[in-house]
C-alpha positions in Angstrom: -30.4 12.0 -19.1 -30.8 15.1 -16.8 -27.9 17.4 -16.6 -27.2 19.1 -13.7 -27.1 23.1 -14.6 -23.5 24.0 -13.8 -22.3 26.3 -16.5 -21.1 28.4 -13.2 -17.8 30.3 -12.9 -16.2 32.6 -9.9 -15.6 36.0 -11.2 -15.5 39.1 -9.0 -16.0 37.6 -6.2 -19.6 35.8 -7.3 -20.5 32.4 -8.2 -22.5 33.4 -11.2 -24.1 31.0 -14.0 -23.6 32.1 -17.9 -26.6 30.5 -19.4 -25.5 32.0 -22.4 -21.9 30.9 -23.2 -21.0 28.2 -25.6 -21.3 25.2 -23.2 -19.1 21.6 -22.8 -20.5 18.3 -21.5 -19.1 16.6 -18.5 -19.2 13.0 -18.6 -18.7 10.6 -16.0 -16.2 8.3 -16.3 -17.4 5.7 -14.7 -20.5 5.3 -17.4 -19.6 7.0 -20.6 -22.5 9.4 -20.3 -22.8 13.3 -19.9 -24.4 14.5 -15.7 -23.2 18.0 -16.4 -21.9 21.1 -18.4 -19.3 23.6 -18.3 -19.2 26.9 -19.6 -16.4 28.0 -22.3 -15.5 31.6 -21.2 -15.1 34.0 -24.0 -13.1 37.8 -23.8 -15.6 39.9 -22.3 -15.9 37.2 -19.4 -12.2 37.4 -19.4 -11.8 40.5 -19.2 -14.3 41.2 -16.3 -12.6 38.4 -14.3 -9.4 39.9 -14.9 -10.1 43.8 -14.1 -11.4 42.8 -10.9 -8.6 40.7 -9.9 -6.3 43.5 -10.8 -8.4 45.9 -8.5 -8.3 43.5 -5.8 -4.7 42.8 -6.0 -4.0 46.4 -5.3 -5.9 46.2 -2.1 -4.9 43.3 -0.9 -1.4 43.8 -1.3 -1.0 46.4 1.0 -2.1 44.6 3.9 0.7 42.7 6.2 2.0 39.5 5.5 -0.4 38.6 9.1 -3.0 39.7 8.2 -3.1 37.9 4.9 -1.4 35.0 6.7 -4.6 35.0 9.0 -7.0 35.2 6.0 -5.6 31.6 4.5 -5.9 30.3 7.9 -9.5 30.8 8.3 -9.8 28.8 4.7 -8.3 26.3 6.2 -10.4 26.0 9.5 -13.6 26.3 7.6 -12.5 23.5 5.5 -11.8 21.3 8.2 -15.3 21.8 10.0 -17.3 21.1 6.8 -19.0 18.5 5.7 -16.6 17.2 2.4 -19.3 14.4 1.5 -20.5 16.7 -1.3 -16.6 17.0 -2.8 -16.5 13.3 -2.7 -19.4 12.4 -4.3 -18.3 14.7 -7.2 -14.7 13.8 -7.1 -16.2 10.2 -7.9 -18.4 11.6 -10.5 -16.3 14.1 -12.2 -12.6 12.3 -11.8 -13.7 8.9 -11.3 -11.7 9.2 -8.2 -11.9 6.7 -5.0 -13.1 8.2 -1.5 -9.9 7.8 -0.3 -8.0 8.7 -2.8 -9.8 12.1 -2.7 -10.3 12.5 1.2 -6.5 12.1 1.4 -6.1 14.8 -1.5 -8.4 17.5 0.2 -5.9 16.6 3.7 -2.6 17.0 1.8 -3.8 20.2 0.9 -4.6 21.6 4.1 -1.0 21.4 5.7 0.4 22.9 2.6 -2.0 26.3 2.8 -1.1 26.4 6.2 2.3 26.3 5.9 2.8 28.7 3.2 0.8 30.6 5.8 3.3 30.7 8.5 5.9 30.9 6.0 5.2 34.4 4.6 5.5 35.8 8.1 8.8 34.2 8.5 11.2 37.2 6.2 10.0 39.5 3.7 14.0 39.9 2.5 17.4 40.1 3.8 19.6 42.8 4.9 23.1 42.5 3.2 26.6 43.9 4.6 26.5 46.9 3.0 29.2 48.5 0.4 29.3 52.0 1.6 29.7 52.9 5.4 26.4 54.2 6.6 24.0 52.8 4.4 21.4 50.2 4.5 21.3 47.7 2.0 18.6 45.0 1.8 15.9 43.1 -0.4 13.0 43.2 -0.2 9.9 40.9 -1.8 7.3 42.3 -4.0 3.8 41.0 -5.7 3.7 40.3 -9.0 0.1 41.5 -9.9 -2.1 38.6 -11.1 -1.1 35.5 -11.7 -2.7 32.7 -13.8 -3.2 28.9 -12.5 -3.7 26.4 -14.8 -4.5 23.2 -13.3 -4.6 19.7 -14.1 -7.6 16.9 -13.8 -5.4 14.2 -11.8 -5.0 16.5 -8.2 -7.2 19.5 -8.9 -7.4 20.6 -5.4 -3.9 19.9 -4.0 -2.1 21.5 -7.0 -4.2 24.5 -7.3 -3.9 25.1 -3.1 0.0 24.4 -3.8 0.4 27.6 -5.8 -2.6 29.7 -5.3 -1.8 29.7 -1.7 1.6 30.7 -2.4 0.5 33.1 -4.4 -2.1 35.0 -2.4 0.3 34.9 0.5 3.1 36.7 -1.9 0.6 39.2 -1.7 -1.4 38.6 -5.5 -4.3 38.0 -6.9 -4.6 34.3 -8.8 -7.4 33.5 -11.6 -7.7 29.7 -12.1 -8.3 28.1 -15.2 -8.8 24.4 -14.4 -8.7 21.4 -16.6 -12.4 21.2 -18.8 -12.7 18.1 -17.1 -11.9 19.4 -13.2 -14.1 22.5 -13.3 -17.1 21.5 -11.6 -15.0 20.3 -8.2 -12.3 22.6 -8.8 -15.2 25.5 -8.4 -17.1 23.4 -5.9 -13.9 23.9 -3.8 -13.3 27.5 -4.2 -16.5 28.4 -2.8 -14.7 28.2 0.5 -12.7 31.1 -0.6 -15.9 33.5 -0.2 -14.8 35.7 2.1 -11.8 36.8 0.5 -12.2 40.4 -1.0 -14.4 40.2 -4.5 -12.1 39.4 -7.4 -8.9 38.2 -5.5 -9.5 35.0 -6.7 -11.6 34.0 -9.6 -12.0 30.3 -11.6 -12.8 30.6 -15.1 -13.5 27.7 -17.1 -12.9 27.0 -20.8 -10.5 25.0 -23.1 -7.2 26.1 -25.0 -8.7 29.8 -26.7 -9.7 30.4 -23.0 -5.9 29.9 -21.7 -4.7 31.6 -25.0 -6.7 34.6 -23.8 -5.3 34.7 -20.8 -1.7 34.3 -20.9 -1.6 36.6 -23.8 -3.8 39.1 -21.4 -0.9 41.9 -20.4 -2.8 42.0 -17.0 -1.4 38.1 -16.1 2.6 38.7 -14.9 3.3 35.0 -14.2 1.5 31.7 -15.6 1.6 28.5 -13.3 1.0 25.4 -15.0 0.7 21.3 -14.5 -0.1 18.8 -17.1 1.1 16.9 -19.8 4.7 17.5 -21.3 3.2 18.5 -24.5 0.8 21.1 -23.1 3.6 22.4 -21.2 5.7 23.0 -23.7 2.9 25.3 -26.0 2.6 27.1 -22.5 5.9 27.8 -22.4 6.0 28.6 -26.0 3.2 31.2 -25.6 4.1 33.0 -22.1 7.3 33.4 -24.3 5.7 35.0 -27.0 4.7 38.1 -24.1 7.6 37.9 -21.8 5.7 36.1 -19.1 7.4 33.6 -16.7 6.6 30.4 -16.2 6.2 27.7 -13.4 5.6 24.4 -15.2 5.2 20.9 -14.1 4.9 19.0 -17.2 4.6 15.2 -15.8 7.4 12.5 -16.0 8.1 9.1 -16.5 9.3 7.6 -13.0 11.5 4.9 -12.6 11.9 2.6 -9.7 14.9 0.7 -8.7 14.6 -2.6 -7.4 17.8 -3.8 -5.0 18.7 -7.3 -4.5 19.6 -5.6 -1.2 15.7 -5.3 0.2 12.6 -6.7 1.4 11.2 -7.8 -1.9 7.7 -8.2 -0.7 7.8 -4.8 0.8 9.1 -3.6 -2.5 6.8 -5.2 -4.8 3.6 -3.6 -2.7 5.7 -0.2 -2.9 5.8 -0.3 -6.2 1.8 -1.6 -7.0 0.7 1.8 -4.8 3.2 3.8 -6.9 2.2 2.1 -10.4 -1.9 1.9 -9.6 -3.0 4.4 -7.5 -5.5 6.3 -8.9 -5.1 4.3 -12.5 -1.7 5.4 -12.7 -3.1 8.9 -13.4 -0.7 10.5 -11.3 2.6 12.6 -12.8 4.8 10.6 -10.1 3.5 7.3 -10.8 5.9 4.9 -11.3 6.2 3.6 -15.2 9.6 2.1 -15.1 11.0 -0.3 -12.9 14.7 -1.8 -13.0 15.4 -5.0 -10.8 18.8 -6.4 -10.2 18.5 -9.4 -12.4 19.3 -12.1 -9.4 15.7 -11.1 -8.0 14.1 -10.5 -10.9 11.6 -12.9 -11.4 11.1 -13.4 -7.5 9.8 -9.9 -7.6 7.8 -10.0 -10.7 5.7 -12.7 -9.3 5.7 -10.8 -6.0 4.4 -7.9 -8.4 1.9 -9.8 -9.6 0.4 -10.7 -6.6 0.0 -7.6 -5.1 -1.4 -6.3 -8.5 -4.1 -9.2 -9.0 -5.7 -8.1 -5.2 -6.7 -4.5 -6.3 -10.1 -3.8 -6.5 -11.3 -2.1 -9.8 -15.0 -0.6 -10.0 -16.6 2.5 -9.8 -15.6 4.8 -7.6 -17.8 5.5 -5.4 -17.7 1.7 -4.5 -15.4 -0.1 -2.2 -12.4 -0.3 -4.9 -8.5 0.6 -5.1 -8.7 1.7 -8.7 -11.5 4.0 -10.2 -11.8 4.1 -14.1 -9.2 6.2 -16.1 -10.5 10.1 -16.7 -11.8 9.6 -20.5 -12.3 6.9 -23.3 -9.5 8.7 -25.4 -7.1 8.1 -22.2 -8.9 4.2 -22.3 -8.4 4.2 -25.8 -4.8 4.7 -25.8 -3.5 3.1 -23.0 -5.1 -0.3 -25.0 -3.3 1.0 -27.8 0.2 1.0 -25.9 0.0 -2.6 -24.2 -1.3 -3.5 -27.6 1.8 -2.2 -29.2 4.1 -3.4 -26.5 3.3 -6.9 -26.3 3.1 -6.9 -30.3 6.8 -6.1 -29.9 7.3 -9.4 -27.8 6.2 -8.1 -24.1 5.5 -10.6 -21.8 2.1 -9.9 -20.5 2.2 -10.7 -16.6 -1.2 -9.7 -15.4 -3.8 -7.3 -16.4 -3.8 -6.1 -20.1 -7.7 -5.8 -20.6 -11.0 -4.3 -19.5 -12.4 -5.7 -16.4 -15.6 -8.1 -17.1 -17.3 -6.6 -14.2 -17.1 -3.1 -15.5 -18.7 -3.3 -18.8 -19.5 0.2 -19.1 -17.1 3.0 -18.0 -13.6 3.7 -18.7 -11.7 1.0 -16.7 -8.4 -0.9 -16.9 -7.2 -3.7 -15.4 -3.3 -3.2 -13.5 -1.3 -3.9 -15.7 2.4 -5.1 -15.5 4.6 -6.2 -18.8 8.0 -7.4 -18.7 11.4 -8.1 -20.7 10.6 -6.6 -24.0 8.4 -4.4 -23.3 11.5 -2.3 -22.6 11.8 -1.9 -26.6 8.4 -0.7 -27.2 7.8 3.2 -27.6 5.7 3.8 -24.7 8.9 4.1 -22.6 9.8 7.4 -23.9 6.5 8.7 -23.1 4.4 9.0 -20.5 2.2 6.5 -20.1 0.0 8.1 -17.3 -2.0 4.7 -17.1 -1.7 1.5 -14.8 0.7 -0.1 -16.8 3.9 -0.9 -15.0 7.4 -1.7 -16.8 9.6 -4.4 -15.1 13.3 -4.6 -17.0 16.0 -6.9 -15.6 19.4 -4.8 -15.0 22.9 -6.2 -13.8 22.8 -4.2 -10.9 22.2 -0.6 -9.5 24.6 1.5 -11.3 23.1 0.3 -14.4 19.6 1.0 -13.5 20.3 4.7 -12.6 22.0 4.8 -16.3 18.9 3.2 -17.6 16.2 5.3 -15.9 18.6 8.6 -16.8 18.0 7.9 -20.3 14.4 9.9 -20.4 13.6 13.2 -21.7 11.8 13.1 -18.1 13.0 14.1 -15.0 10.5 14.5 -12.6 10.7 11.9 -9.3 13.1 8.5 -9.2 12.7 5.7 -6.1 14.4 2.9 -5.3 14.3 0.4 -2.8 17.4 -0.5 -1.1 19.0 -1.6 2.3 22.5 -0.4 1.3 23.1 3.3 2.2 25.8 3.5 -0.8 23.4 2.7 -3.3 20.7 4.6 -1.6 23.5 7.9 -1.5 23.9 7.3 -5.4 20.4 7.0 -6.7 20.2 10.0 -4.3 23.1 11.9 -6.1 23.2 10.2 -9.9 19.4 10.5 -10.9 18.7 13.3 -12.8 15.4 14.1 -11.3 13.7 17.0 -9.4 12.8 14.5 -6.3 14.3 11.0 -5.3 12.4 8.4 -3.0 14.5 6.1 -1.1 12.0 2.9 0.3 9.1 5.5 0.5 7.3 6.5 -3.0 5.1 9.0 -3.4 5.1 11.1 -0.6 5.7 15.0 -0.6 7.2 17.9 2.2 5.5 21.0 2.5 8.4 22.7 3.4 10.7 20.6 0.2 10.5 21.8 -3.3 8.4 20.0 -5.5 9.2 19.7 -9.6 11.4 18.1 -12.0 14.2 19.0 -14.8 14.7 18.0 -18.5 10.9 18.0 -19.7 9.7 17.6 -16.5 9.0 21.4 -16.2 10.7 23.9 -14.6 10.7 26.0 -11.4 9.2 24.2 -7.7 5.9 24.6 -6.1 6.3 24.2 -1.9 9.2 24.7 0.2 10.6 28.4 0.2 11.6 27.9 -3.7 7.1 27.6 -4.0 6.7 31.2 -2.3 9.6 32.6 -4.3 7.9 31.1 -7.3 5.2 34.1 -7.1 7.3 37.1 -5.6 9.8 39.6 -7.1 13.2 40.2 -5.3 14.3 43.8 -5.3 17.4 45.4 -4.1 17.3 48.7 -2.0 20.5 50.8 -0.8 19.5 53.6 1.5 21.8 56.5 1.8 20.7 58.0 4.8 21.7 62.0 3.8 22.0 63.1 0.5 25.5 63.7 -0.1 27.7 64.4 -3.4 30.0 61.0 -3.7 33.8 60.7 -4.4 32.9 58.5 -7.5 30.3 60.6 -9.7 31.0 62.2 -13.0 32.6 64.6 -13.8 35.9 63.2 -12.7 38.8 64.8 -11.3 41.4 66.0 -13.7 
């Protein structure tokens, strides 16, 4: 098969190919076979990528929050007047991703650049009442210098346009390392950022000894990173190791809460989008869902409906669900269900390869029930389409239940009642709670999780704050000798 030459990467300021690197296939999930390479960037590329982004950043800096705010905007605008065909066709190829699926990725993140945009022109600090008559006392917000992106297959555009726009705005220069297999539409996209000053924004690709390299580089001051709890967690480990902080999103296990006190055919459709879209591939995707036992089976056949109507095929066909991102991902997801319904799972729909899709890495929607509870894929994430459906005695319990995770990204329940909506509001220990409405996100609301979730929030003010240092200044407007300095009186 022909591969398409794309060993490219975005370093000061060009799109430049490196023949010459130690190379990676790109394989397409929707056949199992290789349409393109990436190149594995080693120090000298580093380095190079780096020093300009440092040299940028100084610039870039010292121009006002408007006229960097003005810069973003005219991304924006250009992205909105181009033809995103192209993006599509390799969001399908490269992510196995839907058309809509990824047209309604590129327009979440539009709003978000914007807004972060506006935002940076909104306070640069705050003056305090001062402690000493006659002075001014204030903060201020400062750069931090270059900061590192690291982000994930699943939403390669939205999440790097979450913090990299937050980041340029705070006034830095950002070097993306996307996921191996993200790069080609992760660079594809940035090629909109061209007329930003050379080296303010750079994408190079390569696997874990390229993000070694660059965390442990003393040019990075703050690493930004989503994926997979794991991979999170030897992040964390190794921005430690130099000092470095952190702004980590390390996925979740989301439950859903089932009322007797709701629509259950609204419900049951709520929770299919949340469970399947994009194969389940997404870090809020629901995994676990607790139903008041009185509905229970009512809803699990509602479930099952709504399930056995999505579409599964190649993305770039008229289908709900694309294939999952790799055959390992394919691989073990069987191995789960496998283990589950070994363990006395009832098997409600799904649990197989589709017929239709002989080659490729697809998966049926799939939703077990009762036992399933017991296997050891509830502890994990499953980041599949698999959907856990547990009876519970009623809400309370439930929000014990889906508290008992070392995850605590997002929570959602479905309810009519306004008490029970106020306490999955207040008793979930989660970063975000969805009340009759999964999924969705606020630009101006923080987005993250707790426990080993991740920690720090990308959008909202907290997202800005994420990538700027506070300072405190006291001015004393004339130098004067003051009651309080040593020596003291006798």
């Amino acid at each position: 098969m022909k591969m398409v030459p794309s060993r490219r990467m975005l370093i000061a300021g060009a799109m430049t190919e490196y023949p010459d690197l130690p190379r990676m296939d790109v394989t397409n999930p929707n056949t199992g076979l290789p349409f393109a390479e990436i190149a594995l960037a080693d120090a000298a590329t580093v380095d190079v990528a780096l020093s300009a982004a440092v040299e940028a950043q100084a610039a870039w800096a010292c121009m006002t929050p408007k006229a960097r705010s003005l810069a973003l905007h005219a991304i924006v605008t250009k992205i909105e007047r181009a033809d995103l065909a192209p993006l599509l066709h390799l969001a399908a190829q490269e992510l196995g991703k839907p058309g809509p699926e990824a047209t309604g990725e590129i327009e979440q993140s539009l709003p978000a650049m914007r807004y972060f945009a506006e935002l940076v022109r909104h306070d640069q600090g705050q003056v305090a009442g001062e402690t000493y008559t006659e002075n001014l006392h204030y903060s201020r917000y400062d750069p931090m210098g270059v900061t590192l992106h690291m982000t994930p297959f699943n939403y390669p555009i939205l999440l790097l346009c979450w913090t990299v726009a937050a980041s340029l705005m705070a006034g830095n220069a950002v070097v993306i390392k996307p996921s191996e297999r993200a790069s080609l539409i992760s660079l594809a996209f940035l090629d909109f950022f061209s007329e930003l000053p050379p080296g303010l924004v750079s994408c190079v690709t390569g696997g874990v000894d390229t993000a070694q390299a660059l965390i442990a580089d003393p040019r990075i001051a703050k690493v930004a990173f989503t994926g997979s709890a794991q991979s999170a967690h030897a992040v964390y480990q190794s921005a430690a190791n130099h000092m470095k902080p952190v702004l980590l999103e390390g996925g979740g296990s989301d439950a859903l809460i089932v009322s007797d006190k709701c629509d259950l055919d609204i419900a049951a459709a709520g929770a299919a989008n949340g469970a399947f879209t994009y194969s389940g591939q997404v870090c809020t995707s629901i995994e676990r869902i607790f139903v008041v036992r009185d509905v229970y089976e009512v809803f699990l056949d509602r479930l099952a409906h709504h399930t056995r109507a999505l579409r599964v095929g190649p993305a770039e066909g008229a289908v709900d669900l694309g294939p999952l991102i790799s055959k390992e991902a394919l691989t073990r997801i069987e191995t789960l269900v496998a283990d589950a319904c070994a363990r006395g799972a009832r098997l409600i729909c799904g649990g197989s390869r589709p017929e239709i899709c002989p080659e490729g890495w697809f998966y049926l929607p799939t939703v077990l029930a009762d036992d399933a509870a017991q296997a050891p894929m509830v502890d994990d994430e499953i980041f599949g389409p698999v959907a856990i459906v547990t009876p519970v005695a009623d809400v309370h319990d439930a929000i014990a239940r889906a508290n008992a995770s070392h995850y605590g990204l997002g929570g959602s329940i479905f309810t009519e009642d306004l008490e029970e909506a106020i306490a999955a509001s207040r008793h979930l220990k989660v970063g975000m709670v969805w009340v009759n409405n999964p999924l969705i996100d606020n630009d101006a609301l923080p987005f993250g999780g707790v426990k080993a979730s991740g920690m720090g929030r990308e959008l909202g003010r907290h997202g800005l704050d994420e990538f700027r240092n506070p300072k405190m200044v006291v001015i004393e407007p004339r130098a004067k000798r003051q009651s309080w300095w040593i020596p003291y009186p006798d």
